[in-house]
Each structure stands twice: as C-alpha cells, then as structure tokens.
C-alpha positions as CSV (number, residue, x, y, z in Angstrom):
1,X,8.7,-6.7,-31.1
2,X,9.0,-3.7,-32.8
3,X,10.1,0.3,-31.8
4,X,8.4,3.1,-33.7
5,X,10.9,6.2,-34.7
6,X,9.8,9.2,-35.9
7,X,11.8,11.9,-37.5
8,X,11.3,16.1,-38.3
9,X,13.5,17.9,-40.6
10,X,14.3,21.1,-38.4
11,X,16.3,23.1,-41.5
12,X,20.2,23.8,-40.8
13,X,20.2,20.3,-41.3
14,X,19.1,19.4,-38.1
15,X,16.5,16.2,-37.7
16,X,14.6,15.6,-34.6
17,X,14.2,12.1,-33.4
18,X,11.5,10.7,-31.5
19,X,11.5,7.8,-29.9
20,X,8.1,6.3,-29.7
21,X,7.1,4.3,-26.8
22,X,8.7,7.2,-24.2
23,X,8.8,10.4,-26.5
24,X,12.2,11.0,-25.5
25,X,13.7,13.2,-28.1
26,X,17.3,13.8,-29.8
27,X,18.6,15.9,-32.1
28,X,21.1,14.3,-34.9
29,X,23.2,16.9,-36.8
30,X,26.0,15.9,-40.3
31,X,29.3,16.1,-38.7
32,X,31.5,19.3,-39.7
33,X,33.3,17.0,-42.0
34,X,30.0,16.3,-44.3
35,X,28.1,20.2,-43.9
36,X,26.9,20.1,-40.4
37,X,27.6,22.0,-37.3
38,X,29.0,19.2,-35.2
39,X,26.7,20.6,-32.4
40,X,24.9,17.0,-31.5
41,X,25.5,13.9,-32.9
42,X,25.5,12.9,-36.2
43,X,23.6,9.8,-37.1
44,X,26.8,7.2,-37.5
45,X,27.6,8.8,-34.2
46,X,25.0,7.0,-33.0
47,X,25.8,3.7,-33.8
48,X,28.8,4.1,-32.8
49,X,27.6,5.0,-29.8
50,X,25.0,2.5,-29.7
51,X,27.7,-0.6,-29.7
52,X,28.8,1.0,-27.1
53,X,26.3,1.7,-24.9
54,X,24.5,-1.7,-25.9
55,X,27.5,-3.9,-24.8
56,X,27.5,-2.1,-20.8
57,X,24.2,-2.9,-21.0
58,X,24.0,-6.5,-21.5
59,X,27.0,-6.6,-18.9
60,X,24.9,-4.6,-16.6
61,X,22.3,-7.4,-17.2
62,X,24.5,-10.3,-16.3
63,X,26.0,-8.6,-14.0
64,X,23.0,-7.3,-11.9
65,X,21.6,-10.8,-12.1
66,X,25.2,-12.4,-10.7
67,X,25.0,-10.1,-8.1
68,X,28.0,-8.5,-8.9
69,X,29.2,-4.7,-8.3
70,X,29.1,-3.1,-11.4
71,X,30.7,0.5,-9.8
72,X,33.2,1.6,-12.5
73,X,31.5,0.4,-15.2
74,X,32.4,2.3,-18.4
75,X,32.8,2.3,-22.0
76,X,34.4,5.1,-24.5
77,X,34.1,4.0,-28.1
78,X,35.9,5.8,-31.6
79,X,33.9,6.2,-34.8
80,X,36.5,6.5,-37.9
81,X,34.9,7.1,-41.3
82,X,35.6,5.4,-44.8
83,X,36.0,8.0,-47.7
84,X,34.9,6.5,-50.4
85,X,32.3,5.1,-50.6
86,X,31.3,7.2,-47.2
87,X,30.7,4.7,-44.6
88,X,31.8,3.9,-40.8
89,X,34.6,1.8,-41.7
90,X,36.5,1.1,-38.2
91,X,34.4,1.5,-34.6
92,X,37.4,0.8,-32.0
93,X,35.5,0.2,-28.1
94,X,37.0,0.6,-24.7
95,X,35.5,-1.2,-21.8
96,X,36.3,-0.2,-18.4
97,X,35.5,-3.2,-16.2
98,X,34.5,-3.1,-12.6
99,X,37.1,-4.1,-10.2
100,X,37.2,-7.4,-8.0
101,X,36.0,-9.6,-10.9
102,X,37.4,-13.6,-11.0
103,X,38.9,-14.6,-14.4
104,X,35.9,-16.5,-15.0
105,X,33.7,-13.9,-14.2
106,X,35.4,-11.6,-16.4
107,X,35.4,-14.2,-19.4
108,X,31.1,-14.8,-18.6
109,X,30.9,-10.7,-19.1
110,X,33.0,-10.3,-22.0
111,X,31.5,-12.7,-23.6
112,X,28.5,-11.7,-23.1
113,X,29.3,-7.9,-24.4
114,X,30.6,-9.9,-27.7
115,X,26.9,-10.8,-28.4
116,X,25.2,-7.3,-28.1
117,X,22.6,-7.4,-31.2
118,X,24.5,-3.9,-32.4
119,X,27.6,-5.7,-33.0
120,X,26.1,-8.6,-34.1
121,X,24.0,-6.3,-36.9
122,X,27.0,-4.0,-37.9
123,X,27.9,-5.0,-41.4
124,X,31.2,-7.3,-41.5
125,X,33.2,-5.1,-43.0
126,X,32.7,-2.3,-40.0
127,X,35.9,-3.0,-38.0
128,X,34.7,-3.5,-34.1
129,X,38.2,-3.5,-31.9
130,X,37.2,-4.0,-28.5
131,X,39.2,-4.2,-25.5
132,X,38.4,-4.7,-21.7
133,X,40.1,-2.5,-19.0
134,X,40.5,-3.8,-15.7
135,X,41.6,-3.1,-12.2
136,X,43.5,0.4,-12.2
137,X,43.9,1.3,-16.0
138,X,41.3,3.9,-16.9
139,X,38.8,4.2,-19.9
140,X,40.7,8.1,-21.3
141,X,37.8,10.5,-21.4
C-alpha cells in the first residue's frame, strides 16, 4: 500500500508537507547549522523523529493487544549529523517503559520496538543506540 506526499516550496526555505490521505500538514525548515531558521523541523529531524515515534507505536500495538498499561510510555530520541559527506550519522533513542512489566513481557516489547520498519530502512551505517528505561528512571526532556 502506498501513502501519497505532497510538498510546496514556501520561500525562506520553508517546505509545506502534506500528507495525503488526512491532509494534515507540516512545515520542515534546514536546521541553523545548514541556512535555516531552526523554527520547525528539519527534514532528518524527521526521521529521527520517526524511529522514534514508530517504535512506541508498535509497542503501543502489542501492548494494547496484551492488555497491558501502557501509562508512562515515552521516547526521546538525538539526531547527530556526519560532516562530510552531510548525512545523519548517529540516531541515539531513549525508551521510557511503562511500569509493572514482567521480564518476559519487557523482552516481547523490546523486541518488538527492534523491528519498527524505520529502523529496519535506515541505512546501516546510521548508528541506532537504543536503550529501554524502566521503573523510576526518567526519559530527560
């Protein structure tokens, strides 16, 4: 199945992304570091925000479907930049786990975050660090 995109060159180097099937739109600016603004994300933002948010959601799917209390729930993920040749070299991810999981139950969700199609399509040389947070540490924000 495929998603139709659509994008709009704004000017100020802004583009405007659609996203067909609901018409929600976003905004991607270059980050200050490459001529932009920094004043919405840029488009390797997205990804790494993408691994991210992809990974809590496949959890979320297990998760819901095991019944289990997903409060807590979280994820902060860190794009770092190669120079040369310009490319997202390193995407380190922080999961904040919900509490009151079994070991076995925390092994089914991780897992299961570890075969979210994002990481799976990132190129192998993109470092993906991820680590799980449980019980009373917290995800920094």
């Amino acid at each position: 199945m495929a998603v139709d995109f659509t994008g709009r060159y704004l000017g100020d180097l802004k583009v405007e992304v659609t996203h067909g099937p609901s018409g929600t739109q976003l905004l991607t600016v270059p980050p200050v570091d490459n001529q932009g603004d920094g004043s919405s994300f840029s488009p390797t933002d997205l990804v790494a925000a993408a691994l991210g948010a992809c990974m809590l959601s496949l959890i979320a799917i297990v998760g819901t479907r095991d019944g289990l209390d997903l409060t807590g729930l979280a994820f902060r993920a860190e794009k770092h930049m190669n120079a040369t040749p310009r490319r997202i070299g390193r995407i380190p991810v922080t999961i904040q786990m919900p509490h009151g999981l079994t070991a076995e139950q925390r092994r089914k969700l991780e897992n299961t975050a570890l075969t979210c199609p994002v990481y799976k399509s990132l190129h192998p040389e993109v470092e993906k660090a991820v680590r799980f947070v449980y019980e009373d540490e917290e995800v920094a924000g």
